[in-house]
Wavefront OBJ file of the C-alpha trace (Angstrom):
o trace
v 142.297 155.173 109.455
v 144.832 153.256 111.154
v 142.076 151.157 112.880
v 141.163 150.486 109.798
v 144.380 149.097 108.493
v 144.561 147.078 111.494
v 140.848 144.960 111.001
v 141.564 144.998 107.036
v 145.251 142.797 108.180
v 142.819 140.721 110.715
v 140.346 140.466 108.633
v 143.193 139.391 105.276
v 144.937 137.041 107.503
v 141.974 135.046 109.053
v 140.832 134.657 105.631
v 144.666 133.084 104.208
v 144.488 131.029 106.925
v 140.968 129.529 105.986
v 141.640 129.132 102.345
v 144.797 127.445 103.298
v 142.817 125.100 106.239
v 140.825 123.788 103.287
v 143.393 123.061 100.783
v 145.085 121.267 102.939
v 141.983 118.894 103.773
v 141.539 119.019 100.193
v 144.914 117.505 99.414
v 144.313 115.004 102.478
v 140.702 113.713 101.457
v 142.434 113.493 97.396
v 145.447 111.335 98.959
v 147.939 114.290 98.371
v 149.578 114.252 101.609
v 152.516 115.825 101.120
v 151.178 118.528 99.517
v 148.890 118.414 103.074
v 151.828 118.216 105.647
v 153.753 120.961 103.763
v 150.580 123.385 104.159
v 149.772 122.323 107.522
v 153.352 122.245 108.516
v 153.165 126.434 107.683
v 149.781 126.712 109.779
v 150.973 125.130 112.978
v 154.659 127.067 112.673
v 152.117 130.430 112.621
v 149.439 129.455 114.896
v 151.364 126.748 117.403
v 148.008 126.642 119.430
v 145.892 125.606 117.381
v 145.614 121.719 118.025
v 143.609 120.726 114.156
v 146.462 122.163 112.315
v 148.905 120.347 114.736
v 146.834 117.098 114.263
v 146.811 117.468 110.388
v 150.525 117.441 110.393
v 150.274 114.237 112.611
v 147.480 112.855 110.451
v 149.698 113.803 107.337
v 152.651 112.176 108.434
v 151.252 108.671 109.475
v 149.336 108.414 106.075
v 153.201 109.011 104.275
v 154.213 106.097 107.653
v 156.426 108.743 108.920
v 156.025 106.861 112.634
v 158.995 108.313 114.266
v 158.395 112.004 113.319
v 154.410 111.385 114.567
v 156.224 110.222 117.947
v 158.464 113.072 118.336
v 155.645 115.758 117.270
v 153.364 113.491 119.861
v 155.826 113.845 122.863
v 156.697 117.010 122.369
v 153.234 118.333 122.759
v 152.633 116.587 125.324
v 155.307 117.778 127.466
v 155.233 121.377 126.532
v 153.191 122.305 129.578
v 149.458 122.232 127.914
v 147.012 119.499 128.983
v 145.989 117.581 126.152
v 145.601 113.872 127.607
v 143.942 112.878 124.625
v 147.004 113.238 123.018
v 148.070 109.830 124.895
v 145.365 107.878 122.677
v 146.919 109.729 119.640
v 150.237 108.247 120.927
v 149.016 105.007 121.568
v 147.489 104.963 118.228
v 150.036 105.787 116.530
v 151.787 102.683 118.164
v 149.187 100.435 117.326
v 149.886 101.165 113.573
v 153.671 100.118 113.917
v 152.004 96.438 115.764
v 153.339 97.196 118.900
v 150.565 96.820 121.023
v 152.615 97.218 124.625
v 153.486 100.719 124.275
v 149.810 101.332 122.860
v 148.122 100.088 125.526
v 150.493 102.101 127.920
v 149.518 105.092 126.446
v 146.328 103.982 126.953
v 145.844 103.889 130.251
v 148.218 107.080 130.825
v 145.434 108.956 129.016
v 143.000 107.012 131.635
v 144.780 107.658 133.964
v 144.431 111.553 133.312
v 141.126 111.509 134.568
v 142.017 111.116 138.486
v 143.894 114.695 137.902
v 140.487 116.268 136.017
v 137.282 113.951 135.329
v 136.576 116.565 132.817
v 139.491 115.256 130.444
v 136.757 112.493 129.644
v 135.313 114.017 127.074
v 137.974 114.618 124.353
v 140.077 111.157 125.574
v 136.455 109.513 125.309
v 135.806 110.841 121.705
v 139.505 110.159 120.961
v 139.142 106.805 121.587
v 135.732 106.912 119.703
v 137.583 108.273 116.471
v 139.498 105.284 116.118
v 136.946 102.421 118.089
v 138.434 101.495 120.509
v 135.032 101.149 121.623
v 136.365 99.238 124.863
v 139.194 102.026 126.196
v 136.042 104.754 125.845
v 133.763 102.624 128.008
v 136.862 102.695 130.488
v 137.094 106.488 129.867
v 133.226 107.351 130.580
v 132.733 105.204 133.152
v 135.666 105.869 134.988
v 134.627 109.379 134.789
v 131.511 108.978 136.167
v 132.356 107.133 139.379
v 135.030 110.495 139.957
v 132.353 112.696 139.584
v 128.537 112.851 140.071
v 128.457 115.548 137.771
v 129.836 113.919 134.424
v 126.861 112.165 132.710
v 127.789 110.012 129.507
v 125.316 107.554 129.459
v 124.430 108.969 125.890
v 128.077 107.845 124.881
v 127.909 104.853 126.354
v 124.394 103.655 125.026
v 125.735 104.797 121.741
v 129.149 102.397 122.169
v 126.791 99.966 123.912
v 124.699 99.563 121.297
v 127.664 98.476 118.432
v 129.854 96.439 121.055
v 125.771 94.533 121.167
v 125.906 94.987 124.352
v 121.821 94.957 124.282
v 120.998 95.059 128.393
v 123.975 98.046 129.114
v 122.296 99.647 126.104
v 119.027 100.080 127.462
v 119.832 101.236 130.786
v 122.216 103.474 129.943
v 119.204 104.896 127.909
v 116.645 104.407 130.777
v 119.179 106.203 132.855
v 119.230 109.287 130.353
v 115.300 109.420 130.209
v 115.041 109.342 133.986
v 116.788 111.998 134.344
v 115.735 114.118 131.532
v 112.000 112.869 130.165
v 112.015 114.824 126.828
v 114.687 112.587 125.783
v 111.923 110.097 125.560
v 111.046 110.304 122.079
v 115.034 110.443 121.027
v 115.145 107.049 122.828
v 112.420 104.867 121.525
v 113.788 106.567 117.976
v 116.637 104.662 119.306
v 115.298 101.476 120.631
v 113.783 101.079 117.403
v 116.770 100.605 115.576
v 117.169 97.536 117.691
v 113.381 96.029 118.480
v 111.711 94.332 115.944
v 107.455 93.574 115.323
v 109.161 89.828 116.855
v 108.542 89.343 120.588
v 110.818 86.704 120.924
v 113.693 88.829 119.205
v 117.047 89.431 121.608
v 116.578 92.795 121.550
v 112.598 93.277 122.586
v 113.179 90.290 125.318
v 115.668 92.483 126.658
v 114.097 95.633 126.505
v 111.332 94.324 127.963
v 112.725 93.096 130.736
v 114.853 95.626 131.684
v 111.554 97.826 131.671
v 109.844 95.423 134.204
v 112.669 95.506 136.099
v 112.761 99.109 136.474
v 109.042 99.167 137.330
v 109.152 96.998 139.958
v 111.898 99.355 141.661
v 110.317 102.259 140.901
v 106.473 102.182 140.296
v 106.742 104.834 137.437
v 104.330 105.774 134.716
v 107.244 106.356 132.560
v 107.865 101.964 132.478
v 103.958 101.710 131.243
v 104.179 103.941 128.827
v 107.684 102.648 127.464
v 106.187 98.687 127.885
v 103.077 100.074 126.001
v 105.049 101.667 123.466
v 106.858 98.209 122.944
v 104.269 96.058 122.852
v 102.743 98.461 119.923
v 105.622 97.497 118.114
v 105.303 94.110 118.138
v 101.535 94.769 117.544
v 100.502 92.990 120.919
v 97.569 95.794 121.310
v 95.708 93.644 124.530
v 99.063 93.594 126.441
v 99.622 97.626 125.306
v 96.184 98.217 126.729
v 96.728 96.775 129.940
v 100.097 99.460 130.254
v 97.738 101.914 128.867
v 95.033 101.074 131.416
v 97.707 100.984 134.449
v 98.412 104.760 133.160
v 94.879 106.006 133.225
v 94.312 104.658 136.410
v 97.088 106.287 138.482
v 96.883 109.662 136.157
v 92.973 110.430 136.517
v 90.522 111.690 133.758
v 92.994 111.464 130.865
v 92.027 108.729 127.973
v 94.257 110.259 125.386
v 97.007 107.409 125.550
v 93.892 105.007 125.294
v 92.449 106.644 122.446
v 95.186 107.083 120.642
v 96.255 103.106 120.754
v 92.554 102.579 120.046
v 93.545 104.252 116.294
v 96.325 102.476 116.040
v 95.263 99.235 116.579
v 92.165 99.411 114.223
v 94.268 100.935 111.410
v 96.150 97.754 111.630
v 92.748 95.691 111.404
v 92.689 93.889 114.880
v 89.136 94.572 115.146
v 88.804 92.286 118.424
v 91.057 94.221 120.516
v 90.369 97.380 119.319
v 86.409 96.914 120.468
v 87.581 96.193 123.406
v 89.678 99.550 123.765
v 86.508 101.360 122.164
v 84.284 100.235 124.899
v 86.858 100.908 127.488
v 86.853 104.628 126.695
v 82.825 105.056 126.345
v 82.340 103.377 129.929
v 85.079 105.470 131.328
v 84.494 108.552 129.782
v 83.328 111.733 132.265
v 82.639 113.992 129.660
v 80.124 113.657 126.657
v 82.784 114.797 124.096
v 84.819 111.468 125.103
v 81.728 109.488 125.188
v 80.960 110.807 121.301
v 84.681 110.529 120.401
v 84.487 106.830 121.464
v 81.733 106.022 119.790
v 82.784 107.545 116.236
v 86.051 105.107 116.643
v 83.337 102.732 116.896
v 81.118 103.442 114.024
v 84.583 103.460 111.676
v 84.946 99.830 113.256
v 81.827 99.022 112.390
v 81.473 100.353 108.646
v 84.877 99.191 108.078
v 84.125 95.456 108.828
v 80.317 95.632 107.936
v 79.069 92.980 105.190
v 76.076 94.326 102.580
v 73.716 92.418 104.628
v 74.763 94.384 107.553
v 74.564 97.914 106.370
v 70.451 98.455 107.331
v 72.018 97.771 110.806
v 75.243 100.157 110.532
v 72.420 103.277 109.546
v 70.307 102.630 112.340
v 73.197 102.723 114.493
v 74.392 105.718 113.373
v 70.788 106.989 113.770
v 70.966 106.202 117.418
v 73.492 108.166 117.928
v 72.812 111.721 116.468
v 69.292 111.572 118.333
v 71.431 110.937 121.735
v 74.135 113.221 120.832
v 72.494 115.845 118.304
v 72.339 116.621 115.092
v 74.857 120.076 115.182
v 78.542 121.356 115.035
v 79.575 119.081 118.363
v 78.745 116.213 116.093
v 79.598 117.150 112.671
v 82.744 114.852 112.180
v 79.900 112.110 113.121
v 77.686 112.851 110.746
v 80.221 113.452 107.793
v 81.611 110.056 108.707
v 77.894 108.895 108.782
v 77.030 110.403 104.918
v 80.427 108.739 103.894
v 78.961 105.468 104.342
v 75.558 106.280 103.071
v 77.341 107.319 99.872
v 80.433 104.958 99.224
v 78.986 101.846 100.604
v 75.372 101.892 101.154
v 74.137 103.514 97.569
v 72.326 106.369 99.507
v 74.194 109.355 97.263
v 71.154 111.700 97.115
v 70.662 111.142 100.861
v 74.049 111.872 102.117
v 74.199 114.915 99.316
v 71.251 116.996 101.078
v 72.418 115.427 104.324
v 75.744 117.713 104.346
v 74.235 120.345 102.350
v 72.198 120.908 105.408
v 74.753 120.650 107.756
v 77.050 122.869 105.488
v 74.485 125.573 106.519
v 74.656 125.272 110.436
v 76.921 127.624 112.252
v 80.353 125.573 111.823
v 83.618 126.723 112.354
v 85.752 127.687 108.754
v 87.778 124.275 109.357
v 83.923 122.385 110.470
v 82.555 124.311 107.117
v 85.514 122.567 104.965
v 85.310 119.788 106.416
v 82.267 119.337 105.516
v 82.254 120.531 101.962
v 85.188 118.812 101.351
v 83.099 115.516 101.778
v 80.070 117.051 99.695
v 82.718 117.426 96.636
v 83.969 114.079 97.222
v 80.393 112.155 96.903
v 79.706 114.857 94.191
v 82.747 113.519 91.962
v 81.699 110.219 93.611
v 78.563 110.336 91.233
v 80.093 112.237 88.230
v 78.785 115.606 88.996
v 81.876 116.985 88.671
v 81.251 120.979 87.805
v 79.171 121.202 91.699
v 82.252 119.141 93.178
v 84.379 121.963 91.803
v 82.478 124.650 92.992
v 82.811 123.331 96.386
v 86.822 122.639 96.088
v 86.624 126.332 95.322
v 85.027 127.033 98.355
v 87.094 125.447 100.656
v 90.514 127.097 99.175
v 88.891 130.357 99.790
v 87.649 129.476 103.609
v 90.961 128.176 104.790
v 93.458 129.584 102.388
v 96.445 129.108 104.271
v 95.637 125.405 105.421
v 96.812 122.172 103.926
v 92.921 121.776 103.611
v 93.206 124.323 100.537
v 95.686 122.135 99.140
v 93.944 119.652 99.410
v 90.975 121.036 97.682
v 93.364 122.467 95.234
v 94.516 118.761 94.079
v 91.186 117.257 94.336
v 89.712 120.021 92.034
v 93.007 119.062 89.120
v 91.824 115.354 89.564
v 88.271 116.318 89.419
v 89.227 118.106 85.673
v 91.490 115.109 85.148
v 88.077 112.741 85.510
v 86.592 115.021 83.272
v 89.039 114.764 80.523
v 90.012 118.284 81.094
v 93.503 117.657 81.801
v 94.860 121.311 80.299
v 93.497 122.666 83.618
v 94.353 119.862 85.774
v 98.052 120.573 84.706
v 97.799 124.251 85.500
v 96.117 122.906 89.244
v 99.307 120.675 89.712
v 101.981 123.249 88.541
v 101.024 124.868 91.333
v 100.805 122.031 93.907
v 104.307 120.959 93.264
v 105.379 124.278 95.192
v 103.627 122.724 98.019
v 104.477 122.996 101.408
v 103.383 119.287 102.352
v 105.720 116.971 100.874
v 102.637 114.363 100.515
v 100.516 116.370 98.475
v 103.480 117.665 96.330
v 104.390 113.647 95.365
v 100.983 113.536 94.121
v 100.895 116.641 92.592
v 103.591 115.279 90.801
v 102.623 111.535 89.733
v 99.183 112.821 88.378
v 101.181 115.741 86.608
v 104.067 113.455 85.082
v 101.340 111.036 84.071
v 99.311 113.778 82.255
v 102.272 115.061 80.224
v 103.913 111.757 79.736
v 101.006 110.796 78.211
v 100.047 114.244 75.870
v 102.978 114.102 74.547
v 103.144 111.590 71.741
v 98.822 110.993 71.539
v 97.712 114.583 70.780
v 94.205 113.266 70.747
v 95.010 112.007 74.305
v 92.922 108.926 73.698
v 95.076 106.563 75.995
v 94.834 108.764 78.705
v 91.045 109.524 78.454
v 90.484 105.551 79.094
v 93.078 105.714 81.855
v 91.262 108.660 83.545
v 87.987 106.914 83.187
v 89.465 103.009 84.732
v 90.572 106.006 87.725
v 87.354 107.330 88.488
v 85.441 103.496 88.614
v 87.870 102.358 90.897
v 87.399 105.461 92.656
v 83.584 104.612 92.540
v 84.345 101.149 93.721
v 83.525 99.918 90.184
v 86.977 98.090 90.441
v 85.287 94.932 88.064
v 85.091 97.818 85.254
v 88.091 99.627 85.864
v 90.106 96.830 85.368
v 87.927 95.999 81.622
v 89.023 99.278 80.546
v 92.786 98.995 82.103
v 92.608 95.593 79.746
v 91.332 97.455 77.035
v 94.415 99.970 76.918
v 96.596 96.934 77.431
v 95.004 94.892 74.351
v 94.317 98.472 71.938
v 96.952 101.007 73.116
v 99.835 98.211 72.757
v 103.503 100.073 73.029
v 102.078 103.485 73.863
v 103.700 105.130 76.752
v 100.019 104.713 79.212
v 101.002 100.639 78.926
v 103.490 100.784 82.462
v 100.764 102.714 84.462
v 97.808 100.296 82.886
v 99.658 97.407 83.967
v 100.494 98.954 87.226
v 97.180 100.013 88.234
v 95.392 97.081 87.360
v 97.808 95.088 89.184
v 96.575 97.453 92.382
v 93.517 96.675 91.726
v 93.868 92.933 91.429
v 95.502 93.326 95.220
v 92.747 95.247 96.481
v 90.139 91.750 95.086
v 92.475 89.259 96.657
v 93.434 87.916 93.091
v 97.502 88.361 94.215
v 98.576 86.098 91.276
v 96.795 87.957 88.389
v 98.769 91.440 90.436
v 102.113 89.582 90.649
v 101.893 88.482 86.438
v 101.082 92.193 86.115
v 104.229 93.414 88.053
v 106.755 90.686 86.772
v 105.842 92.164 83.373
v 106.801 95.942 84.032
v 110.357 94.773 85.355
v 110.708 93.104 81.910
v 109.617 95.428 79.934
v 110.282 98.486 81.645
v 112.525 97.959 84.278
v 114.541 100.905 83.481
v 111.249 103.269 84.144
v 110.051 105.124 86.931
v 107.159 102.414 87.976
v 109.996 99.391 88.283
v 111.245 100.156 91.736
v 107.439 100.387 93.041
v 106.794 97.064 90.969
v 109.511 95.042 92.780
v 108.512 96.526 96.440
v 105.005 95.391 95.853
v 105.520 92.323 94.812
v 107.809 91.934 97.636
v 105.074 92.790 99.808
v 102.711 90.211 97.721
v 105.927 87.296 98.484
v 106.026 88.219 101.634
v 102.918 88.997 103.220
v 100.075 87.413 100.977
v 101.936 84.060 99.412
v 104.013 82.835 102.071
v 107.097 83.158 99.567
v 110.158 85.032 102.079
v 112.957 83.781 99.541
v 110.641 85.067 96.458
v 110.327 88.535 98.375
v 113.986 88.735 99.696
v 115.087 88.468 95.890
v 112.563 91.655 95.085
v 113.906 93.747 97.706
v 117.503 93.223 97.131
v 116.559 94.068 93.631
v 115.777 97.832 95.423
v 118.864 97.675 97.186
v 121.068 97.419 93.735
v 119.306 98.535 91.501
v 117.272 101.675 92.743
v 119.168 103.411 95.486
v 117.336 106.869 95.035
v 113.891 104.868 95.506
v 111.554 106.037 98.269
v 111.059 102.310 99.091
v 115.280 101.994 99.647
v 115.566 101.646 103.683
v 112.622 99.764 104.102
v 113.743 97.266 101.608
v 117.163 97.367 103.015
v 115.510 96.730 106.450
v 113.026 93.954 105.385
v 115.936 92.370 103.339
v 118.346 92.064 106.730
v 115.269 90.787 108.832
v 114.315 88.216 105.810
v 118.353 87.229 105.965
v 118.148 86.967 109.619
v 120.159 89.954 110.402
v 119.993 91.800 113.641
v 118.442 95.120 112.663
v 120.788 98.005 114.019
l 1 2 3 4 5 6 7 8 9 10 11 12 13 14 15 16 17 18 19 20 21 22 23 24 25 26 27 28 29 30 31 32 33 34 35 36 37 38 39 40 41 42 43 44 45 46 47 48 49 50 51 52 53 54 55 56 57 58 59 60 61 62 63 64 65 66 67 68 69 70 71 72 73 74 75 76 77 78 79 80 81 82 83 84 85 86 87 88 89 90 91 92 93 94 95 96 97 98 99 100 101 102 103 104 105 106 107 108 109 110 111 112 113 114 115 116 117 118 119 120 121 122 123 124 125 126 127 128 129 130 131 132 133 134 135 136 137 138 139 140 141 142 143 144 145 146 147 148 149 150 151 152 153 154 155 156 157 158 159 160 161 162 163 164 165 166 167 168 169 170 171 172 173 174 175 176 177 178 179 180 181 182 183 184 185 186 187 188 189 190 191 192 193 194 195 196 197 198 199 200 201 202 203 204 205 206 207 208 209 210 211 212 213 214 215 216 217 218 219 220 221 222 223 224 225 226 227 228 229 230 231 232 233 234 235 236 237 238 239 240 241 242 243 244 245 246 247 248 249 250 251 252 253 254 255 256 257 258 259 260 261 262 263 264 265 266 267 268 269 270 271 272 273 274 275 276 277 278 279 280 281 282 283 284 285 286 287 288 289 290 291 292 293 294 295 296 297 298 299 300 301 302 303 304 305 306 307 308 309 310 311 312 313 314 315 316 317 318 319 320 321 322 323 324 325 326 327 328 329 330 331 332 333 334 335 336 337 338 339 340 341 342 343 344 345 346 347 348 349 350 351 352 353 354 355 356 357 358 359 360 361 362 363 364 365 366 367 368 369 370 371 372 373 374 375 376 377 378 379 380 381 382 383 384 385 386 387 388 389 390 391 392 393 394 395 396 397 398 399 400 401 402 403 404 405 406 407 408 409 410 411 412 413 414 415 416 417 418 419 420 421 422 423 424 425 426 427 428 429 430 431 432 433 434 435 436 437 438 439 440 441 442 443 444 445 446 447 448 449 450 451 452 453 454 455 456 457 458 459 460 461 462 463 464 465 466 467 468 469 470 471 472 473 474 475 476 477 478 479 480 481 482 483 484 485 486 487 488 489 490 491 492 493 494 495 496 497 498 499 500 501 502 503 504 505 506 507 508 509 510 511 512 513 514 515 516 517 518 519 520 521 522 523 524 525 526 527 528 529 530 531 532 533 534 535 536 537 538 539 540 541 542 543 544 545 546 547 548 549 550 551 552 553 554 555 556 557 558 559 560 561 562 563 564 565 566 567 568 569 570 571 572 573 574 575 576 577 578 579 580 581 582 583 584 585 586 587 588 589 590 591 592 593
């Protein structure tokens, strides 16, 4: 019973002392700071070890000016015995606020000075010195410490302090340094680098970078400088010069074309067609297995449909042909061969071929993920040609084969936009309900556009006419039938005037007009939801693409700075926030850090 007694006092007096820790900071952070020194004042008297409440009383008593008493509190800490060095910068501080910068800077180096005794002290008269930026006195402090001791490593401090004093070169080594030493921080560093390097070569930052990494390879041959020069020159999207790294790599690592591959992705997603043939053919003339062989020619084939004209697509087929009789028509090949019965479908009017095309393959002895796969592009080519109740059954399917997988997710939203081509939107909404639980933040955004624009627009039009139209302009553009889809996006805008559909007409069609080329038709479209309904949800994606339209299609940089600082003000919740913030510095001229 007595024991007891004894944890119920611990336990009773740990708790008063909490509740009165944070009322204390509460009365600091509100400006209350007598109310803060008299609480902290009773902490320290109870618990005279305990260094935060002694520093709140200091803190306290400098925000009321009390100088003098911060002093005496200072000095008497320091000389009761305890080592606390940092205390020095407190000191010194505290001078610094009275102007008299002699007696700072003597404290100063005292606390410097500590380190000889223990290098350890570095850290809290390093992060003391950090607290209050004197960015130049914590260099001192870290470095200083590291020439003591071979054991103290604060080249993460110093990049860090490097980086704001724009000290660019010290910067990167100090990173380089960190990575050498310990190569999972990798990642951490280029996250870093980044915030620094820009898609310009001839930027301060990516000159440097660079040259500190060719530097470093010429002193020590290591993969490590290829794959950080190759990461850099994907940046600035100089894909022939990341190759070369890339190439360097596979030749000193053996068998491995996974860095190759993977920058052969990258640089056809961002449409430089020339080098990324290149890459392709690299990887199919180096390949040692036939799975690398196949995988390079599939990057291929998406080259080749992507960039194919009409004229061409006889051509595209009878490649594609070529390759399933070398390679097979069976489950090695099947992401072939659904990429193959895309094309047939979307671009070369073949629907009924590619339809029994994957209905046999559905039937070979696939894998659950091949088998969805699969079926999911059946359902697609199914909708694709308005046969939406067979699409649906195959969604179905696919939730069933791989039910914890974002694939059934995905099949789950495509089967509510399937019922929301079909006018059936009271199921589509029950579909979406349950996709806004999702797990993948992705699908749960668009879960949540098609659901908002479904209710928005049932509310007011019972007979849901608007929306029927909308639905319909959806599925032609879908189709590729964008000539159409925007007729019927013009007919909501000319016979549905005022409803609530008019924002996402507008909106859409001005997508649509971006996708044709026809940028000033899009930018009339998105000037007139900022004036007439700036204050709704589509106005902060209206600005950021016509920003985008300025700035990337018409040559206007002063015309898109304008649209992204209108983000910056006006819409700070927006998705599109730090990359308009970030384009708007590198329009301005800014360094990016």
């Amino acid at each position: 019973m007595r024991n007891f007694f004894i944890i119920l006092f611990i336990f009773t007096a740990t708790a008063g002392f909490s509740q009165s820790d944070a009322l204390a900071k509460n009365y600091y952070e509100q400006g209350q700071f007598e109310k803060a020194l008299t609480i902290y004042e009773k902490l320290s008297k109870q618990s005279p070890y305990r260094l935060d409440y002694f520093m709140g009383m200091v803190e306290s008593n400098q925000q009321l000016e009390n100088f003098n008493e911060v002093e005496k509190l200072l000095n008497e800490k320091i000389g009761d015995g305890r080592n606390f060095p940092q205390l020095y910068v407190e000191l010194g501080y505290n001078y610094s606020l009275q102007n008299n910068t002699e007696l700072a800077s003597e404290n100063f180096n005292k606390a410097i000075q500590a380190l000889d005794q223990n290098p350890n002290f570095a850290y809290n008269i390093g992060a003391t010195f950090q607290k209050y930026s004197l960015l130049d006195e914590a260099v001192s402090t870290y470095e200083k410490a590291m020439v003591l001791s071979d054991k103290m490593d604060f080249n993460s401090q110093l990049a860090q302090i490097y980086g704001e004093q724009g000290k660019l070169e010290k910067m990167f080594i100090s990173y380089l340094n960190l990575i050498e030493k310990n190569l999972s921080f990798k990642s951490s560093a280029q996250r870093y680098f980044s915030l620094y390097t820009t898609e310009d070569p001839t930027n301060e930052a990516n000159v440097i970078l660079r040259k500190t990494l060719l530097q470093r390879s010429q002193q020590n041959p290591d993969i490590l400088y290829n794959d950080l020069l190759s990461w850099l020159f994907i940046q600035q999207r100089e894909y022939k010069k990341a190759f070369t790294q890339e190439k360097a790599i596979y030749k000193r690592v053996g068998e491995d074309l996974g860095g190759i591959t993977e920058l052969a992705y990258i640089t056809i997603a961002d449409e430089d067609y020339e080098s990324g043939r290149e890459i392709v053919n690299y990887i199919i003339e180096n390949s040692f297995t036939p799975q690398n062989k196949l995988q390079g020619n599939q990057i291929l084939m998406k080259m080749e449909v992507k960039t194919a004209k009409p004229s061409e697509y006889s051509e595209v087929e009878k490649k594609f042909e070529n390759l399933l009789d070398e390679f097979g028509r069976n489950r090695e090949t099947y992401q072939l061969q659904i990429d193959y019965n895309h094309f047939l479908a979307f671009q070369n009017n073949k629907k009924e071929l590619a339809i029994s095309n994957l209905k046999a393959l559905a039937k070979e002895q696939l894998s659950p993920f091949q088998e969805a796969h699969v079926k999911m592009e059946l359902a697609d080519i199914l909708v694709f040609d308005e046969k939406f109740n067979e699409a649906l059954i195959y969604y179905s399917q696919i939730q069933k084969k791989v039910q914890s997988d974002i694939l059934a997710q995905e099949a789950r939203f495509k089967v509510a936009r399937t019922s929301y081509f079909k006018g059936d939107f009271e199921w589509a909404q029950v579909q979406l309900d349950v996709l806004k639980k999702s797990t993948s933040q992705l699908m749960a955004n668009d879960a949540m556009e098609l659901s908002l624009l479904i209710r928005d627009n049932s509310l007011e039009d019972s007979t849901q006419v608007a929306l029927k139209k909308y639905a319909r302009a959806d599925l032609l553009e879908f189709q590729g039938k964008d000539v159409e889809a925007i007729a019927i996006l013009e007919d909501i805008l000319t016979n549905n005037k005022g409803d609530k559909i008019e924002d996402e007409a507008l909106f859409k069609q001005g997508q649509i007009y971006e996708k044709k080329g026809e940028f000033t038709k899009a930018e009339a479209n998105y000037l007139k939801i900022i004036e007439f309904y700036g204050e709704d949800i589509l106005a902060d994606n209206a600005h950021y693409r016509l920003a985008r339209i300025y700035e990337e299609k018409l040559d206007q940089p002063d015309k898109a700075k304008a649209q992204y600082e209108a983000i910056i003000f006006n819409y700070a919740d927006s998705i599109y926030f730090v990359e308009a913030r970030n384009k708007y510095r590198s329009l301005r001229g800014d360094a990016i850090n």
